[in-house]
VEXFIKOL-489641 format. One record per atom (N, C-alpha, C): x, y, z; residue number from 1; atom name. Coordinates in nm, 2 decimals. Layout:
REM residues N
(atom (X; Y; Z); NUM; "CA")
...
REM end
This chain:
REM residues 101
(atom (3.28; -0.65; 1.10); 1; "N")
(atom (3.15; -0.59; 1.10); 1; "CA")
(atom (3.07; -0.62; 0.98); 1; "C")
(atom (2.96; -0.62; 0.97); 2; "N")
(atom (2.81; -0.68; 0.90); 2; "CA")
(atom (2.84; -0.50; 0.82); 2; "C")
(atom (2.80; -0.53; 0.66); 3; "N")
(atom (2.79; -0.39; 0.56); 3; "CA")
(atom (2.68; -0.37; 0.62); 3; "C")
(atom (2.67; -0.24; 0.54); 4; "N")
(atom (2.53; -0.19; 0.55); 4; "CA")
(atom (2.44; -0.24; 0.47); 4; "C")
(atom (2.50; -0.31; 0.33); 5; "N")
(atom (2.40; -0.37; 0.22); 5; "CA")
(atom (2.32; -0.52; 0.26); 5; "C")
(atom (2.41; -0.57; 0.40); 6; "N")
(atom (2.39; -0.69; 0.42); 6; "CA")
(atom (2.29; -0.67; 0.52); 6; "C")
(atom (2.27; -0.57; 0.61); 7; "N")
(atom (2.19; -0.59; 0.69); 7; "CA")
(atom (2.11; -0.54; 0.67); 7; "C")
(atom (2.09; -0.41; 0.55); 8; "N")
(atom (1.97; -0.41; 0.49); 8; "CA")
(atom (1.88; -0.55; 0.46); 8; "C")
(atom (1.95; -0.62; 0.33); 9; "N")
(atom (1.93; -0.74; 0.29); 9; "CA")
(atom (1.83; -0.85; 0.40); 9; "C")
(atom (1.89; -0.82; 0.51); 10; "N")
(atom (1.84; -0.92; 0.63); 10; "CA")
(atom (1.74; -0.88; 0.66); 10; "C")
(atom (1.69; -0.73; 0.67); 11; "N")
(atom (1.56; -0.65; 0.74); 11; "CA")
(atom (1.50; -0.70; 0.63); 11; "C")
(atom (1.51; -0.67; 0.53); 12; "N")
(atom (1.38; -0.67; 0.39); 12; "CA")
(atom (1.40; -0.88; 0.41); 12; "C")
(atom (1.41; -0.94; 0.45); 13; "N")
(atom (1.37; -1.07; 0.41); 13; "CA")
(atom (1.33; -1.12; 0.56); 13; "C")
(atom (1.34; -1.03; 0.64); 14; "N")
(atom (1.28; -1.07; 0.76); 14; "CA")
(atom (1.13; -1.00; 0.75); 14; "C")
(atom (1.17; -0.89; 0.74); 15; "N")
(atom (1.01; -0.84; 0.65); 15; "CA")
(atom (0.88; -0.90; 0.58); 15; "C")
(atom (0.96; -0.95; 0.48); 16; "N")
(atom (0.88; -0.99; 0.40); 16; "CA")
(atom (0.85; -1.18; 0.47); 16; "C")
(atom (0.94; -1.18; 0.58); 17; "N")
(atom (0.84; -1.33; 0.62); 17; "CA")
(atom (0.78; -1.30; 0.71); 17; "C")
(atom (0.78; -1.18; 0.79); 18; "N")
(atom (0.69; -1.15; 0.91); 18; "CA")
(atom (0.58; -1.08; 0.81); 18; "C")
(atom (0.51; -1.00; 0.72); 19; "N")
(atom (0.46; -0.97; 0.64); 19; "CA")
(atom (0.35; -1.11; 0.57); 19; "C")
(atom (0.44; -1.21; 0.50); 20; "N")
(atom (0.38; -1.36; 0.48); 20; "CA")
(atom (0.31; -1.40; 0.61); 20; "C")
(atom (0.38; -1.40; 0.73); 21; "N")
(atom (0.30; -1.43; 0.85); 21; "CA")
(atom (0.17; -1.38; 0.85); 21; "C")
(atom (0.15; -1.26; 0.86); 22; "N")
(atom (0.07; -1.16; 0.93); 22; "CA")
(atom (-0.06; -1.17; 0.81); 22; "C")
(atom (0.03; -1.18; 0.70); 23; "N")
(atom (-0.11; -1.17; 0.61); 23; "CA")
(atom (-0.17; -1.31; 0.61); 23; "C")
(atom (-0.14; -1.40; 0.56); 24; "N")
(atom (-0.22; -1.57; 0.59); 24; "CA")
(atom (-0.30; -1.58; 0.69); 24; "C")
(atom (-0.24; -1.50; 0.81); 25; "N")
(atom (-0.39; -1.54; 0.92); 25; "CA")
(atom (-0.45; -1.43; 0.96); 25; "C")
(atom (-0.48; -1.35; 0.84); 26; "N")
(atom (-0.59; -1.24; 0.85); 26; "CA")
(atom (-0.70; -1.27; 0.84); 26; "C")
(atom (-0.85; -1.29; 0.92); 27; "N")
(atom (-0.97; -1.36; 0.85); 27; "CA")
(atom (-1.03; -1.25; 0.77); 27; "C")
(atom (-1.09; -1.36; 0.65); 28; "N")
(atom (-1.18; -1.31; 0.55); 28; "CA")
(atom (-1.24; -1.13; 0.58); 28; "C")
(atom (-1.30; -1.13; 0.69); 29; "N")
(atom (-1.36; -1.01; 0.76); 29; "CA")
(atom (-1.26; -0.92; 0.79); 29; "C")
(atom (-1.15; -0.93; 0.79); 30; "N")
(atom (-1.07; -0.79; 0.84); 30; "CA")
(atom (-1.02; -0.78; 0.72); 30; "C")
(atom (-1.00; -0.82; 0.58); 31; "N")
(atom (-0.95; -0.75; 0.51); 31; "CA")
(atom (-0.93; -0.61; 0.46); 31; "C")
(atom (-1.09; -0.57; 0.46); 32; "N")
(atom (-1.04; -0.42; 0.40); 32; "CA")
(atom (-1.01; -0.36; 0.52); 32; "C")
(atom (-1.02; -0.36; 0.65); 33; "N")
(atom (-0.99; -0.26; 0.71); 33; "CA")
(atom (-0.79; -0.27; 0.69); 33; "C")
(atom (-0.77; -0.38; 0.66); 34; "N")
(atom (-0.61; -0.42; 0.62); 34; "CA")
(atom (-0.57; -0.35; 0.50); 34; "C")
(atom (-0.64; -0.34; 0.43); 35; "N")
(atom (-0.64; -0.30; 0.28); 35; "CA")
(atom (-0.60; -0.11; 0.34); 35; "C")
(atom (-0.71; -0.07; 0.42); 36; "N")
(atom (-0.70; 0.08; 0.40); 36; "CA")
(atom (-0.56; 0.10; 0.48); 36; "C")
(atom (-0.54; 0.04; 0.59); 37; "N")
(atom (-0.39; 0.01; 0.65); 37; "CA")
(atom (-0.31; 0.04; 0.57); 37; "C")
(atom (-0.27; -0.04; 0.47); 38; "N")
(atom (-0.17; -0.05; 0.37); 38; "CA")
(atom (-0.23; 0.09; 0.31); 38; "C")
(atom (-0.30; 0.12; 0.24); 39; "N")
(atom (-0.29; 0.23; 0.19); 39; "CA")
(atom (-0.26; 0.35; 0.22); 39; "C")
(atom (-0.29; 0.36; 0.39); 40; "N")
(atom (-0.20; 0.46; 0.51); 40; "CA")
(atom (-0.02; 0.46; 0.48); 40; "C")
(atom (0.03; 0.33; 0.45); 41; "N")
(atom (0.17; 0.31; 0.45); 41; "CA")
(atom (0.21; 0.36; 0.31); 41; "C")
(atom (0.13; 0.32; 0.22); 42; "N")
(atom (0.15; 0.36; 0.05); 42; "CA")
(atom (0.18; 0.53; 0.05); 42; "C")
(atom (0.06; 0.58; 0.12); 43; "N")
(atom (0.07; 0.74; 0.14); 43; "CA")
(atom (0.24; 0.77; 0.21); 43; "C")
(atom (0.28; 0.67; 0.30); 44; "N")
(atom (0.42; 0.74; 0.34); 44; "CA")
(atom (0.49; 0.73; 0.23); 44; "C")
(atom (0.49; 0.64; 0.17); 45; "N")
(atom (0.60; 0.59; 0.03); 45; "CA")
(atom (0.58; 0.73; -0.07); 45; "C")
(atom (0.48; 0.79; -0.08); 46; "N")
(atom (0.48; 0.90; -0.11); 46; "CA")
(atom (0.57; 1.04; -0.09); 46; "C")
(atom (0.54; 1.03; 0.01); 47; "N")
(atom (0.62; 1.20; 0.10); 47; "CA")
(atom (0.81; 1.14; 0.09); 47; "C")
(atom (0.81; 0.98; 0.08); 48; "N")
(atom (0.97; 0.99; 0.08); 48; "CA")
(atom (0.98; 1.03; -0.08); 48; "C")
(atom (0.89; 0.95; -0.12); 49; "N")
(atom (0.95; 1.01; -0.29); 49; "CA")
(atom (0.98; 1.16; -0.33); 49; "C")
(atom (0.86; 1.23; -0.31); 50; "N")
(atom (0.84; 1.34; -0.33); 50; "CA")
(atom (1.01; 1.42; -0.19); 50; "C")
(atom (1.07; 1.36; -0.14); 51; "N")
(atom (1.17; 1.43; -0.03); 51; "CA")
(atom (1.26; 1.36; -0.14); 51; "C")
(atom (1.32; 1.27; -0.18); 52; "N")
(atom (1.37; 1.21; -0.24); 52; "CA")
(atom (1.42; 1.32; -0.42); 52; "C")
(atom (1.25; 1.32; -0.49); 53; "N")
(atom (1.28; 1.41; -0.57); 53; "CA")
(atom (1.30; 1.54; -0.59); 53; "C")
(atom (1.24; 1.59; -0.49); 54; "N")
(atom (1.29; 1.72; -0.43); 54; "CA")
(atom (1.48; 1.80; -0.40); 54; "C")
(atom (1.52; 1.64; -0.34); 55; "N")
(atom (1.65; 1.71; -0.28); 55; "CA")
(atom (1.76; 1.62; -0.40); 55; "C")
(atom (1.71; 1.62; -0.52); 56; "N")
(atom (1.78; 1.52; -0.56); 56; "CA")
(atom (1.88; 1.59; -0.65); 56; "C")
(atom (2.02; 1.60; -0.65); 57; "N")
(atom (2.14; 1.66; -0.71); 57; "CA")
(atom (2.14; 1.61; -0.85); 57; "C")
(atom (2.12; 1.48; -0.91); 58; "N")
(atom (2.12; 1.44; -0.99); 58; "CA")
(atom (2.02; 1.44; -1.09); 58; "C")
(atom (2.02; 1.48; -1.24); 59; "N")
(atom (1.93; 1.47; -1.30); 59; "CA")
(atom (1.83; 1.32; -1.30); 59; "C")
(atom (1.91; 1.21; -1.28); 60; "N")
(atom (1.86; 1.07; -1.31); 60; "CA")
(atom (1.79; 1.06; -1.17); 60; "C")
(atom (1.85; 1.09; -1.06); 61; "N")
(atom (1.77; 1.09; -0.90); 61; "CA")
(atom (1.64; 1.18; -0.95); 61; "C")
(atom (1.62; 1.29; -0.99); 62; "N")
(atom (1.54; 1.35; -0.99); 62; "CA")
(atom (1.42; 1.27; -1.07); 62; "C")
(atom (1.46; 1.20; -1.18); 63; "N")
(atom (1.34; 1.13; -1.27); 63; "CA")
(atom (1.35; 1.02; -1.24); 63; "C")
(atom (1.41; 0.95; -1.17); 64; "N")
(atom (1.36; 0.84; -1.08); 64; "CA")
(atom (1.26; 0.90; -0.92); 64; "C")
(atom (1.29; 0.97; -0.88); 65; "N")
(atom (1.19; 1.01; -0.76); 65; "CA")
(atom (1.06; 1.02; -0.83); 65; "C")
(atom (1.07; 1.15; -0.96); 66; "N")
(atom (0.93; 1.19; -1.00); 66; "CA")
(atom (0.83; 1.05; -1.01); 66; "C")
(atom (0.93; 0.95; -1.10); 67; "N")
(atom (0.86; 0.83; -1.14); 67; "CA")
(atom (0.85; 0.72; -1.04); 67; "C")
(atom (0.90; 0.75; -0.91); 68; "N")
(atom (0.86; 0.69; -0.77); 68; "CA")
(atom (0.73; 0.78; -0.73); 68; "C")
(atom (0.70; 0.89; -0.72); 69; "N")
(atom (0.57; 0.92; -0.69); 69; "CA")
(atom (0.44; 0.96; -0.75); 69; "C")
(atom (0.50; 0.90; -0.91); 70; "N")
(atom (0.35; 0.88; -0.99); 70; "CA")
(atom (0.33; 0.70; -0.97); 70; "C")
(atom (0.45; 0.62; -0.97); 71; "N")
(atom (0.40; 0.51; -0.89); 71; "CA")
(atom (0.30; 0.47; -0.80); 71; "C")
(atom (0.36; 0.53; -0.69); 72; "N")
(atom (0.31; 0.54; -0.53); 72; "CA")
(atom (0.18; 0.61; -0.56); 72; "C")
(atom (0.13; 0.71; -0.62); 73; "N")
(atom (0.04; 0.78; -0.61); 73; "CA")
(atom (-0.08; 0.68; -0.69); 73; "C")
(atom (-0.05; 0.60; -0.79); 74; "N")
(atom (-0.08; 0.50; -0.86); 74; "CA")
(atom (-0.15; 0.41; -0.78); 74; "C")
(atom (-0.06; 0.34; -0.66); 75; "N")
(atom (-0.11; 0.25; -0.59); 75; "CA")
(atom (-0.21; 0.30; -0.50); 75; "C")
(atom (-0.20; 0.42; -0.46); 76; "N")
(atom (-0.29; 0.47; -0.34); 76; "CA")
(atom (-0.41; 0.48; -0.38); 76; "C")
(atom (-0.39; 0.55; -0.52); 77; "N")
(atom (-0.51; 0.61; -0.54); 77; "CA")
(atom (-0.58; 0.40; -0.57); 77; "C")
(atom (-0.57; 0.35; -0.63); 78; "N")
(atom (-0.60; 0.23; -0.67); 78; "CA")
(atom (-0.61; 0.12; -0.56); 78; "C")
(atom (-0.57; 0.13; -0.44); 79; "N")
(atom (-0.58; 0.09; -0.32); 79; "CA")
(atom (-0.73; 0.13; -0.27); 79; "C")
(atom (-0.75; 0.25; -0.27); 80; "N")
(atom (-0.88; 0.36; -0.19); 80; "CA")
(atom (-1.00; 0.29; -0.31); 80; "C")
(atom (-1.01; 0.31; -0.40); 81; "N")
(atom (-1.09; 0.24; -0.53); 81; "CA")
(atom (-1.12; 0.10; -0.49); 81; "C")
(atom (-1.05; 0.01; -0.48); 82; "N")
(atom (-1.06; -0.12; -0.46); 82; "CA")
(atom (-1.15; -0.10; -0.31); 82; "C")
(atom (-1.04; -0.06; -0.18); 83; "N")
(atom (-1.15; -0.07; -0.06); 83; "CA")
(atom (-1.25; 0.01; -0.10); 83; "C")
(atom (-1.26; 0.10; -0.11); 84; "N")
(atom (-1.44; 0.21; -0.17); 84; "CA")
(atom (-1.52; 0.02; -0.27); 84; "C")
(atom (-1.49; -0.02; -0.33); 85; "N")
(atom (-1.57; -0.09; -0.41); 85; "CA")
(atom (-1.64; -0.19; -0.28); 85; "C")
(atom (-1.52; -0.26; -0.23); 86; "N")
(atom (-1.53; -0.38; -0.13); 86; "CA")
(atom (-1.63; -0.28; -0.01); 86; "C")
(atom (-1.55; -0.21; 0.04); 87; "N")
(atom (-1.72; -0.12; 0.14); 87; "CA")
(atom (-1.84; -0.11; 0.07); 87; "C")
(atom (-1.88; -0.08; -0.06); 88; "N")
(atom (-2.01; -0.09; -0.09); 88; "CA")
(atom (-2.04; -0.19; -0.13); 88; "C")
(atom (-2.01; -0.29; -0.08); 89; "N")
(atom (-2.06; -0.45; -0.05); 89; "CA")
(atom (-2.11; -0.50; 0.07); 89; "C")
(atom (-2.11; -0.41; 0.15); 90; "N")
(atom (-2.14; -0.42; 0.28); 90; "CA")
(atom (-2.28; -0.31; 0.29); 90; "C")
(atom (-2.33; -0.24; 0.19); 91; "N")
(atom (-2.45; -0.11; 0.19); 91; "CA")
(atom (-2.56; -0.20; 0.22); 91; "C")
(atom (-2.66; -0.19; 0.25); 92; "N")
(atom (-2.78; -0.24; 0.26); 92; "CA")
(atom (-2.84; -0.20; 0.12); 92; "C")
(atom (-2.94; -0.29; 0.01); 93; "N")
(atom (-3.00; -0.24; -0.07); 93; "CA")
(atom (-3.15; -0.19; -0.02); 93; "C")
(atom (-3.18; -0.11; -0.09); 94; "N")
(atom (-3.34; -0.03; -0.07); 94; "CA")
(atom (-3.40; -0.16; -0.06); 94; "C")
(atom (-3.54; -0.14; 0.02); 95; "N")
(atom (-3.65; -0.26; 0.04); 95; "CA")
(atom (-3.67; -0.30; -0.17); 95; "C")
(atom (-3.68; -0.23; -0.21); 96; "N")
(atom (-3.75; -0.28; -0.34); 96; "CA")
(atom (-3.68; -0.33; -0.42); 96; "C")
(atom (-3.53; -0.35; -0.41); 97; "N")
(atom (-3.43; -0.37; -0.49); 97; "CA")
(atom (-3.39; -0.54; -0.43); 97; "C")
(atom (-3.47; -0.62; -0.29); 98; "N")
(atom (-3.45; -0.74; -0.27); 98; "CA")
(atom (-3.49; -0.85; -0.35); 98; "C")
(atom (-3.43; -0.94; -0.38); 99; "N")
(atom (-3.53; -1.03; -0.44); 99; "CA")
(atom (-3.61; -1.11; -0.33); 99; "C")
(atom (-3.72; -1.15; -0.38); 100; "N")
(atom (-3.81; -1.26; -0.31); 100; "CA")
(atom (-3.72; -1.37; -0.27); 100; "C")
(atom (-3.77; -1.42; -0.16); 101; "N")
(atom (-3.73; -1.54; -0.10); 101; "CA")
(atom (-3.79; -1.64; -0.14); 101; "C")
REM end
């Protein structure tokens, strides 16, 4: 029988080439809505940490979770920032703020 560490191993590297796939033929234009995607997923990485630190027997489990969800909280918040910048690139400026043509 296949470990469990090996078939882990095989999901995470099948992953990460179906992942390489998916992102290279994203066009220019759907990025951010990809971006907030990902930040939907970052938010789950969240709730396991915080389940993780929560139920954790071990003093070292426990300060590894905490420090898994000031991570995660790290990226989300810093994910939402980036798309928020990239959407107000898309605002229309006031008539008076155009330059001449």
């Amino acid at each position: 029988m296949i470990g469990p560490l090996l078939v882990g191993v095989y999901v995470f590297v099948l992953a990460m080439f179906v992942g390489w796939q998916v992102i290279t033929r994203v066009p220019p234009t759907l990025h951010t809505p990809l971006m907030s995607g990902s930040n939907a997923i970052s938010g789950i990485s969240i709730v396991g940490a915080l389940v993780i630190a929560g139920t954790a027997s071990d003093t070292l489990m426990t300060v590894l979770g905490v420090a898994a969800v000031a991570m995660a909280t790290i990226n989300v918040v810093g994910g939402f920032l980036v798309t928020d910048r990239m959407l107000k690139m898309f605002h229309r400026r006031p008539s008076g703020d155009r330059p001449e043509a």
